[in-house]
C-alpha positions as CSV (number, residue, x, y, z in Angstrom):
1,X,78.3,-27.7,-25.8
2,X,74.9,-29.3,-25.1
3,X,72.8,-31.1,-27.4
4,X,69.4,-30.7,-28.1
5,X,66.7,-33.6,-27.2
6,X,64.9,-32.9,-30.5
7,X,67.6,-32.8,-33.2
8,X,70.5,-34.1,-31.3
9,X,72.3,-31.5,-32.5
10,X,75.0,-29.4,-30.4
11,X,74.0,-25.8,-29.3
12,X,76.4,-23.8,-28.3
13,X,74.2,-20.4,-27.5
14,X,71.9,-21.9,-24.8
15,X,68.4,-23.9,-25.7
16,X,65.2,-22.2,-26.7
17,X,62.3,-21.5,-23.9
18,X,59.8,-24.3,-24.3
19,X,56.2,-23.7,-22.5
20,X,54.9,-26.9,-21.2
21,X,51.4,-26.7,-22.0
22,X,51.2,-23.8,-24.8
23,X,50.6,-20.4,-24.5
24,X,47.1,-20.1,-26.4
25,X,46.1,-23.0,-23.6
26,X,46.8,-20.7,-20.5
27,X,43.6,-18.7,-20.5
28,X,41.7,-21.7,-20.8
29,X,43.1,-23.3,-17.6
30,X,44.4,-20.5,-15.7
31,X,42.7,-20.3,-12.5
32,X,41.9,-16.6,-11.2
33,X,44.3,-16.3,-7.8
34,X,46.1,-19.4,-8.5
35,X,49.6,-20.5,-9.3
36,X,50.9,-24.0,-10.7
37,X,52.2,-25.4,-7.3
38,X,55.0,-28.4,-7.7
39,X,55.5,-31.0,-4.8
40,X,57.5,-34.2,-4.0
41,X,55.8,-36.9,-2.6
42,X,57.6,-40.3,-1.8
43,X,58.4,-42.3,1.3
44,X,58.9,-39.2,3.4
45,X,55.2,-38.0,2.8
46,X,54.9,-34.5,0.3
47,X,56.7,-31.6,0.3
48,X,56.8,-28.6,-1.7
49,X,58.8,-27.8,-4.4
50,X,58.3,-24.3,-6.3
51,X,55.2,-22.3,-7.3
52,X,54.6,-20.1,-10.2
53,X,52.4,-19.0,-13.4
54,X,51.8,-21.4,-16.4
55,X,53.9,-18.7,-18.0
56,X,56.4,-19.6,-16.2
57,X,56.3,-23.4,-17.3
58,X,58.7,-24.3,-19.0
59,X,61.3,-25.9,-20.0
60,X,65.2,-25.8,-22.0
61,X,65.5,-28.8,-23.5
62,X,64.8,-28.4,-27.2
63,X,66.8,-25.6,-29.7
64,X,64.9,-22.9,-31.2
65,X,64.8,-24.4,-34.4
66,X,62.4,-27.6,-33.2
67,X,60.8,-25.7,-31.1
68,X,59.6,-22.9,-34.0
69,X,59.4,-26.2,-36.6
70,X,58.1,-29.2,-36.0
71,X,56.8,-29.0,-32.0
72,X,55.5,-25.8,-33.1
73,X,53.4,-27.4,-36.0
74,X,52.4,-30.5,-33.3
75,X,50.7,-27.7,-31.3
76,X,48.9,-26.2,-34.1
77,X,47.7,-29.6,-35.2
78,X,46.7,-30.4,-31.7
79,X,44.7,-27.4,-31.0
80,X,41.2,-27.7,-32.4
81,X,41.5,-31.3,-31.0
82,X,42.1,-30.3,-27.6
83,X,39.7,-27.7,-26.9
84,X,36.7,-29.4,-27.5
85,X,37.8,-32.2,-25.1
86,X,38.7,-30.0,-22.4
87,X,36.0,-28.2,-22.5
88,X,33.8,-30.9,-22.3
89,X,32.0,-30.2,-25.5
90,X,33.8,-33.3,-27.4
91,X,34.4,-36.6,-25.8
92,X,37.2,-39.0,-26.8
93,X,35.3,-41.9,-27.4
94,X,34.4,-40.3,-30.5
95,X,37.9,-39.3,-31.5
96,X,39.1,-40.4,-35.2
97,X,42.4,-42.7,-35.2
98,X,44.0,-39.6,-36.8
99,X,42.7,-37.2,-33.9
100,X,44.0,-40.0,-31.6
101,X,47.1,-40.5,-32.7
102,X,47.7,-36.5,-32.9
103,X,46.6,-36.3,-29.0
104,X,48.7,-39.1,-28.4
105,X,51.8,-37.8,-30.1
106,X,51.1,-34.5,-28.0
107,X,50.5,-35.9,-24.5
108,X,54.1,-38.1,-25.4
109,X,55.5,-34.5,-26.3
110,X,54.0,-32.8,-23.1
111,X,54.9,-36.0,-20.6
112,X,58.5,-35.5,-21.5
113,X,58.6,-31.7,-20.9
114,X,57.1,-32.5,-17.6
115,X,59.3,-35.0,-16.9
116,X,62.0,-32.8,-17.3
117,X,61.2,-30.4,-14.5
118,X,60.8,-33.1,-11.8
119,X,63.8,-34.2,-10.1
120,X,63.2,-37.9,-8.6
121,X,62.6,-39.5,-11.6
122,X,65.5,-40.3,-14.4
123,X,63.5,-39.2,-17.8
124,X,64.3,-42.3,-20.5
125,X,65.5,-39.4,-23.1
126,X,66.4,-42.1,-25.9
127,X,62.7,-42.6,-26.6
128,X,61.9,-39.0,-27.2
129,X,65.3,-38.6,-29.2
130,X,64.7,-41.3,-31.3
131,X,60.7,-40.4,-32.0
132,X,61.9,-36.8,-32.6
133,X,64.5,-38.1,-34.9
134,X,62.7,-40.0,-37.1
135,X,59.6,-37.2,-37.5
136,X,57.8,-37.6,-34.5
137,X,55.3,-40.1,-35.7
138,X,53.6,-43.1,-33.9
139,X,54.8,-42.1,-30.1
140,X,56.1,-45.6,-30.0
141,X,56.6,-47.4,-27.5
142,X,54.2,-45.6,-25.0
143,X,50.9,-46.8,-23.9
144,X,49.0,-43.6,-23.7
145,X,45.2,-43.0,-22.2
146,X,42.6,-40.6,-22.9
147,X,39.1,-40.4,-20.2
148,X,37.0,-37.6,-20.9
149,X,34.6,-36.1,-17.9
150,X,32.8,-33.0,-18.2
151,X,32.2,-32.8,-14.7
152,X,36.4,-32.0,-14.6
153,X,36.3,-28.0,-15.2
154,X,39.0,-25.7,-13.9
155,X,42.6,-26.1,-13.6
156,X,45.8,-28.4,-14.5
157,X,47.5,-30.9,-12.6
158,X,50.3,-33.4,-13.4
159,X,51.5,-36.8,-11.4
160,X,54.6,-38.3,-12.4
161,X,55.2,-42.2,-10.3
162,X,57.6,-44.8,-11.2
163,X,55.6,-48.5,-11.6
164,X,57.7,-51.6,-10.6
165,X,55.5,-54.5,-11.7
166,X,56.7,-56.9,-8.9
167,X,53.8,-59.3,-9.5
168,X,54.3,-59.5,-12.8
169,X,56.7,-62.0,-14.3
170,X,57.9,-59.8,-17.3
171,X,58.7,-57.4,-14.2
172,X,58.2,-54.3,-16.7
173,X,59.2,-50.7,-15.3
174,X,56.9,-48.2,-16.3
175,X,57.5,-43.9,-15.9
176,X,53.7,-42.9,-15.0
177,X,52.6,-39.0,-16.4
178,X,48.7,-38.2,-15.6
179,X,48.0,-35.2,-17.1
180,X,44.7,-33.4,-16.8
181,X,43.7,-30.4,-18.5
182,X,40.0,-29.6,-17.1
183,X,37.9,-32.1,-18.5
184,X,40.5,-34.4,-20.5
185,X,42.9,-36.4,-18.5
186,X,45.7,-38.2,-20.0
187,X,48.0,-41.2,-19.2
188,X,51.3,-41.7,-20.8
189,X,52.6,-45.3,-19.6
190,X,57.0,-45.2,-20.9
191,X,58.5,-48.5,-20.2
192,X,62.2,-48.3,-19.3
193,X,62.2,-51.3,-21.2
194,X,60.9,-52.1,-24.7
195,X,60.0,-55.7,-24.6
196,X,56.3,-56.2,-26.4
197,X,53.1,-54.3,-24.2
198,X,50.2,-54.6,-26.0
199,X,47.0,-55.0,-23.6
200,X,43.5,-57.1,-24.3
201,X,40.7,-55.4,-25.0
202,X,38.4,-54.2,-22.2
203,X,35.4,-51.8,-22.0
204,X,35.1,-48.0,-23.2
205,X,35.6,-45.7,-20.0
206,X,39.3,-45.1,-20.8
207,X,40.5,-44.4,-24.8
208,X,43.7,-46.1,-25.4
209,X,45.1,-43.0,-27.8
210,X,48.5,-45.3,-29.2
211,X,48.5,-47.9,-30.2
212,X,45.0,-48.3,-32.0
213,X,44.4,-52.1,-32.4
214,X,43.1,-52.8,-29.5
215,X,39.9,-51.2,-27.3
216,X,39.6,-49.3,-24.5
217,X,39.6,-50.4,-20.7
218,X,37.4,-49.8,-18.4
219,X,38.2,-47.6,-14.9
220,X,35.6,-45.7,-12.9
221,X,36.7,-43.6,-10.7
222,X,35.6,-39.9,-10.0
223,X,37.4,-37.2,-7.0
224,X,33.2,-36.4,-6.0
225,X,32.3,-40.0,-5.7
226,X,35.6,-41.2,-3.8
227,X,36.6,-38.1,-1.5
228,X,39.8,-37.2,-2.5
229,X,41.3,-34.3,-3.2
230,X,42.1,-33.7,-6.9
231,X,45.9,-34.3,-6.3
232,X,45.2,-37.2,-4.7
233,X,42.9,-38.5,-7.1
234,X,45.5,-38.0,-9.9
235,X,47.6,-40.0,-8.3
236,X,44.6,-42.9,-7.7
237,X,42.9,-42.9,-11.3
238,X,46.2,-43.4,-13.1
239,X,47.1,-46.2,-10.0
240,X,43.9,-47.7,-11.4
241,X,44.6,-47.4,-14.8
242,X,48.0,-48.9,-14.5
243,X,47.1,-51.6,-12.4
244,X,44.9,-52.8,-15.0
245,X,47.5,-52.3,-17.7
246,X,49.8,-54.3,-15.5
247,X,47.1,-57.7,-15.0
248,X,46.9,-57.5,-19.0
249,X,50.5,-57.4,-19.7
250,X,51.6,-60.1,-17.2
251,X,49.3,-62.8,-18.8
């Protein structure tokens, strides 16, 4: 018997096929030609893992009963907020606490499907059992980003990094999920911890989604302006982001 990471309850007949990224989103990132291509990187440089279509996505962690229930409602909620954002027809600086905290209970939802189809990274399943449990609410105690750029148009990458705040003297770990869905990218910061993170105010470039009392901070950083791949720059933007997140929290 396994148990499910939504409900915690025992299923005995197998979980239910969770998509990743939702079905009604696939036509508005699929690329014409082009699969969803997984790779390793670490020490030993990158490798590749698996390719396939965003059909193909997903995952068998939750029962059939969260998945048609409450995930399913999450998605429904989510949708007219995404589109607009990835389209680039929306930005989220101008996003409502309510539309924040709904994209910010989603991108905690999506990091920990992602999560679960790496394989060098242990996922910290507690915090998505016990947000799941108690009605998926506030996506405590994450530290999720939202930076929109409409010059960000095609496709849908992930990065997931583990942070080891050596410098810091709260040594914090952090799991690191950059998500970008054309023109919307999001940062979901987990500590393995859950000893207090709440950073200082600074600038608008980047939303902080969760939590809402405090401002943004600010990180430029763009693949056309600093020559890097897109991958690549995945990897860099949320470096920069959680850099900055580290010098707040270490003060």
């Amino acid at each position: 018997m396994i148990k499910c990471k939504g409900c915690g309850n025992e299923i005995g007949n197998g979980m239910s096929r969770e998509h990743v990224l939702p079905q009604w989103l696939h036509k508005h990132v699929q690329v014409a030609g082009q699969s969803l291509d997984h790779r390793l990187t670490d020490e030993a440089g990158m490798r590749p893992l698996r390719s396939h279509g965003l059909n193909s996505f997903v995952v068998k962690v939750v029962c059939a009963a969260c998945n048609n229930t409450w995930m399913s409602a999450l998605e429904t909620k989510s949708r007219p907020i995404l589109l607009p954002l990835i389209e680039g027809k929306k930005l989220v600086e101008v996003l409502s606490d309510e539309e924040a905290c709904t994209l910010a209970r989603w991108a905690f939802k999506t990091a920990f499907m992602i999560l679960s189809v790496q394989s060098n990274h242990a996922v910290p399943w507690h915090l998505f059992e016990r947000w799941a449990q108690g009605g998926a609410g506030h996506p405590n105690p994450a530290l999720i980003f939202a930076l929109s750029d409409p010059r960000i148009n095609e496709g849908f990458y992930y990065t997931t990094d583990r942070d080891f705040m050596r410098d810091a003297p709260t040594e914090i770990i952090n799991l690191r999920i950059g998500i970008c869905i054309r023109s919307l990218i999001l940062i979901v910061l987990l500590p393995t911890d859950e000893r207090p993170r709440e950073p200082a105010a600074q600038g608008t470039r980047f939303k902080l989604l969760w939590p809402h009392n405090v401002s943004s901070l600010q990180v430029q950083a763009h693949p056309v302006n600093s020559g890097l791949g897109y991958p690549e720059f995945m990897k860099e933007i949320t470096g920069r982001v959680y850099a900055r997140v580290s010098q707040l929290l270490s003060r």
